[in-house]
C-alpha positions as CSV (number, residue, x, y, z in Angstrom):
1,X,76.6,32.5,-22.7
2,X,79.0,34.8,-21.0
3,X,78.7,34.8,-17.1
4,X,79.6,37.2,-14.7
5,X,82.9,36.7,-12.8
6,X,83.6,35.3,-9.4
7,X,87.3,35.4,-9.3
8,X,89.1,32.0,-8.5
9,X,86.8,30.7,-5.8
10,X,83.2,31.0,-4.3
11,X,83.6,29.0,-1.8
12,X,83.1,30.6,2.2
13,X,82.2,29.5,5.5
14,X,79.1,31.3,6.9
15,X,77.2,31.5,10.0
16,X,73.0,30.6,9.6
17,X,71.2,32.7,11.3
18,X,67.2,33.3,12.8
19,X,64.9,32.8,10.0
20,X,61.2,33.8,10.6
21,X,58.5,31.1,11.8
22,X,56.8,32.4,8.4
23,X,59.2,31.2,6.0
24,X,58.1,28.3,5.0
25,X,55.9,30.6,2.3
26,X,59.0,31.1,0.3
27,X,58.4,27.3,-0.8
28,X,57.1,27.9,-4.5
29,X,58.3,27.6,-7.9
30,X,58.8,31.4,-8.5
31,X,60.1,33.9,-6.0
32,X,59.9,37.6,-5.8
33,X,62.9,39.4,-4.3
34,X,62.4,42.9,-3.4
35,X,65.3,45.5,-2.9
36,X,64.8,48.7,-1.1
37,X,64.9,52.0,1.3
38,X,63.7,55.0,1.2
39,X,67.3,56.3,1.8
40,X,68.8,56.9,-1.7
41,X,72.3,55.7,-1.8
42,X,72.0,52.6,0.5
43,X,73.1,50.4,-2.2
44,X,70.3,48.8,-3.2
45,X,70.8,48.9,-6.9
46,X,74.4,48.1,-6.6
47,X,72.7,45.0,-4.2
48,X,70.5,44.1,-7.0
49,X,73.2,43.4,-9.8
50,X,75.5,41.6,-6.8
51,X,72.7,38.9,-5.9
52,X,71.2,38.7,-9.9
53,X,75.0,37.9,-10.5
54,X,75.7,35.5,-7.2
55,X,72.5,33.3,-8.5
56,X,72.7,33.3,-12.1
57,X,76.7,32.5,-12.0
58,X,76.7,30.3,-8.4
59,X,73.4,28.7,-8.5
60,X,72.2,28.8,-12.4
61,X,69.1,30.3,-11.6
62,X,66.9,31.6,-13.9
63,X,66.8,35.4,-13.5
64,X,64.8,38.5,-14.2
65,X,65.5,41.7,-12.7
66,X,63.0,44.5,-13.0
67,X,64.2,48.6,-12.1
68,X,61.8,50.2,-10.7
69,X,64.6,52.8,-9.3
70,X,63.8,56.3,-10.6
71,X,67.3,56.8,-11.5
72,X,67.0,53.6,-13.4
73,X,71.1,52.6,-12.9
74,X,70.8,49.1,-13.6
75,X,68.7,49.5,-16.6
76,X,71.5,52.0,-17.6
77,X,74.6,49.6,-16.9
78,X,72.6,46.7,-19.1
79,X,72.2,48.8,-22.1
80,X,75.8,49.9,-22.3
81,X,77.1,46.1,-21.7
82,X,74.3,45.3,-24.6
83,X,76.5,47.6,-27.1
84,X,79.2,45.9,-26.6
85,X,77.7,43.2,-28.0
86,X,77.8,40.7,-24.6
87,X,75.4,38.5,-24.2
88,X,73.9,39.1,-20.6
89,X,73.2,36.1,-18.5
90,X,69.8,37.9,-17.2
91,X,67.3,40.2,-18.5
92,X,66.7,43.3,-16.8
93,X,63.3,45.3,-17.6
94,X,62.6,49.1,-16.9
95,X,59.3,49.2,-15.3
96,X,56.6,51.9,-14.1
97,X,54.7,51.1,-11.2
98,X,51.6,50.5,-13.0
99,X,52.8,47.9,-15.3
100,X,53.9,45.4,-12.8
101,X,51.1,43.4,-12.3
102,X,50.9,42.5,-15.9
103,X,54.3,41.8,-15.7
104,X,54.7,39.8,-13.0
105,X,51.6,37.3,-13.7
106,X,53.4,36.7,-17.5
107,X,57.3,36.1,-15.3
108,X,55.8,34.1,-12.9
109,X,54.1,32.1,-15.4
110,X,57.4,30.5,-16.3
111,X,59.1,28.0,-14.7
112,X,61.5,28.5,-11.4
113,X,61.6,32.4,-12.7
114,X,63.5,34.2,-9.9
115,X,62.2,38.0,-10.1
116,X,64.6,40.7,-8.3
117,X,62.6,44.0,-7.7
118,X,64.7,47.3,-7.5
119,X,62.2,49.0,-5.8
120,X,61.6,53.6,-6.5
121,X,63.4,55.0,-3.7
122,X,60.2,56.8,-2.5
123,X,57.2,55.1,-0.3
124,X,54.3,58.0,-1.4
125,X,52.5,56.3,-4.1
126,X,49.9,53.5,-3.8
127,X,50.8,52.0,-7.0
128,X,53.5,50.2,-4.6
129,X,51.4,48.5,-2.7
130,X,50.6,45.3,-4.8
131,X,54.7,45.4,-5.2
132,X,55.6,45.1,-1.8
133,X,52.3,42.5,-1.3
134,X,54.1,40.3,-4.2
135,X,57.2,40.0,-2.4
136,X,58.5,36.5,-0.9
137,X,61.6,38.0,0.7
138,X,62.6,41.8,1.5
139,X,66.1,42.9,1.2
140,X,66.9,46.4,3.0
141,X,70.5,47.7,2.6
142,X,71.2,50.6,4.7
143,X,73.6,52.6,6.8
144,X,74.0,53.8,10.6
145,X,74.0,57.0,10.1
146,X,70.8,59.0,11.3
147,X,69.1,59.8,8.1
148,X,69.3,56.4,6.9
149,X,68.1,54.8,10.1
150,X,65.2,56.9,9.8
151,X,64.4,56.0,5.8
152,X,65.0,52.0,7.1
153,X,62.4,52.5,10.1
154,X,59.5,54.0,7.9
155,X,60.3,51.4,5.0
156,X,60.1,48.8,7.3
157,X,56.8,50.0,9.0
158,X,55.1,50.4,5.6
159,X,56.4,46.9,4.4
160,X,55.3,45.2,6.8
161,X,52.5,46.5,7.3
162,X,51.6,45.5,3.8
163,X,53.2,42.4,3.7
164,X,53.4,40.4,6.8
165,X,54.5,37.4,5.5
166,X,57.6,37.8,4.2
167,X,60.6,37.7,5.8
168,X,62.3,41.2,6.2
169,X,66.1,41.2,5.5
170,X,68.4,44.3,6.8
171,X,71.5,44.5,5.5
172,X,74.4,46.7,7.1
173,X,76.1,48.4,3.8
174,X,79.0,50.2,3.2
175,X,80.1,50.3,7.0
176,X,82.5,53.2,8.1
177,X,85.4,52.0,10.4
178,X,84.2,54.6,12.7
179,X,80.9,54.0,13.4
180,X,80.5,53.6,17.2
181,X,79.5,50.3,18.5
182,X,76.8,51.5,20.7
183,X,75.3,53.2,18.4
184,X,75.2,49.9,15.7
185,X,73.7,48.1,18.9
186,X,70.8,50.1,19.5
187,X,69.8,50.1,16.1
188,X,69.9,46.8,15.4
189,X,67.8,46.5,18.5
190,X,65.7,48.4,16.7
191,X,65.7,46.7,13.6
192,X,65.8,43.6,15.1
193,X,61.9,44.0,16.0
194,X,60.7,44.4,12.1
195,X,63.2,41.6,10.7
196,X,66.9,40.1,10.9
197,X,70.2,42.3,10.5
198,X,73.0,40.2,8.5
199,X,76.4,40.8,9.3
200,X,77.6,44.3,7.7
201,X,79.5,44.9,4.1
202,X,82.2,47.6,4.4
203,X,82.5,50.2,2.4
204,X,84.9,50.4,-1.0
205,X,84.8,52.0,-4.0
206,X,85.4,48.5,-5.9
207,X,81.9,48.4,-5.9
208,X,81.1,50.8,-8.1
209,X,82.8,48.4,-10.9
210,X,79.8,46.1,-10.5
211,X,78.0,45.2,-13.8
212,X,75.6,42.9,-15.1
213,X,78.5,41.1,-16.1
214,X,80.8,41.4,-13.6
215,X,81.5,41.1,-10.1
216,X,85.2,41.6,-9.0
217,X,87.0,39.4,-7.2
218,X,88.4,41.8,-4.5
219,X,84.7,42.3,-3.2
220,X,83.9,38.7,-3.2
221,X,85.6,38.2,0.8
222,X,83.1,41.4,1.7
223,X,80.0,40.1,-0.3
224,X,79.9,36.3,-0.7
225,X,79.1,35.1,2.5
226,X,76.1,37.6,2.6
227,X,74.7,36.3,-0.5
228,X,75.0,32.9,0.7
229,X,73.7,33.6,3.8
230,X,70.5,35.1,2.2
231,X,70.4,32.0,-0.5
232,X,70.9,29.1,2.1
233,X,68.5,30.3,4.6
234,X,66.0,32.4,2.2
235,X,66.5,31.5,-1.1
236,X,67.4,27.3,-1.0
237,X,64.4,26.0,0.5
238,X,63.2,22.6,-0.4
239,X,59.5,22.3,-1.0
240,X,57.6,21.4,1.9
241,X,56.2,17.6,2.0
């Protein structure tokens, strides 16, 4: 089986931080990532493929990604590498909002199945209710920049509204070198009320060479510590005694 690539090394020092008093219920066999915003472009999709590569290449997990994303760009991306005839190291499934809940019950029925969710960039429909409700852990890329503080706020009231119990997960992405620091510090005080802010991911076009295959090696120094950030203190717990 080819695997995606990790360059040289994946080895990084990283700083824990807060986890919730709640997650403890990410103890279980399966687990359901969800990836979102209401803010199109945050990087969510390009998230998705990063962390389905970091634990199927890193950890050996046992991955299913489903996109959900209107503009289905994974989806896209894994039928192209499929006619080249590589053979991907994850599934990824196309999914309307009504089929999930058939879908997840027959995923979750296998063993250790880790399900990432590319969640529709739009909050309107009710059909995404029992989606957000599945979720173990919530993932929220986003940017300081007004529009996109405004799309994390209301997809952040509406998750948690609907799921309370898992952890909520904001993600600083593709960070401008001129964004003000007073202006990052009141949002993330913001923020920081709903769920915890990693440290941010800089912006560079290198990203856009993500695949279901491939992750290059000069984004792994912006990236890495990230995803293991997110596995060690989300992802790696041991089941409670």
């Amino acid at each position: 089986m080819m695997k995606p690539s990790w360059g040289e090394t994946v080895g990084a020092s990283v700083s824990p931080v807060p986890t919730p008093d709640n997650v403890h219920s990410l103890n279980i066999r399966n687990m359901v990532i969800l990836l979102g915003n209401q803010k199109g472009g945050a990087g969510k999709s390009t998230l998705t493929l990063l962390l389905a590569n970091y634990l199927t290449s890193v950890h050996e997990k046992k991955v299913t990604v489903l996109d959900m994303d209107y503009q289905q760009s994974i989806s896209n991306k894994y039928e192209k590498a499929k006619i080249l005839e590589n053979e991907e190291p994850y599934e990824i499934v196309p999914v309307d909002l009504d089929q999930f809940p058939v879908l997840l019950k027959v995923l979750t029925n296998n063993s250790d199945e880790t399900v990432l969710v590319d969640l529709p960039g739009k909050m309107d429909d009710d059909d995404l209710i029992p989606v957000i409700h599945s979720g173990n852990l919530i993932l929220c890329p986003f940017s300081y920049d007004e529009f996109s503080v405004d799309s994390t706020l209301l997809f952040a009231m509406v998750t948690t509204k609907i799921n309370k119990e898992a952890p909520l997960v904001f993600i600083p992405n593709r960070l401008k070198p001129n964004v003000r620091y007073d202006t990052r510090t009141e949002v993330d005080k913001v923020l920081a009320k709903f769920g915890t802010i990693t440290p941010g991911i800089a912006d560079r076009i290198d990203f856009q060479r993500v695949t279901t295959l491939y992750t290059p090696a000069i984004v792994l120094p912006a990236i890495l510590p990230i995803l293991q950030l997110i596995y060690d203190n989300y992802i790696n717990k041991e089941d409670p005694k």
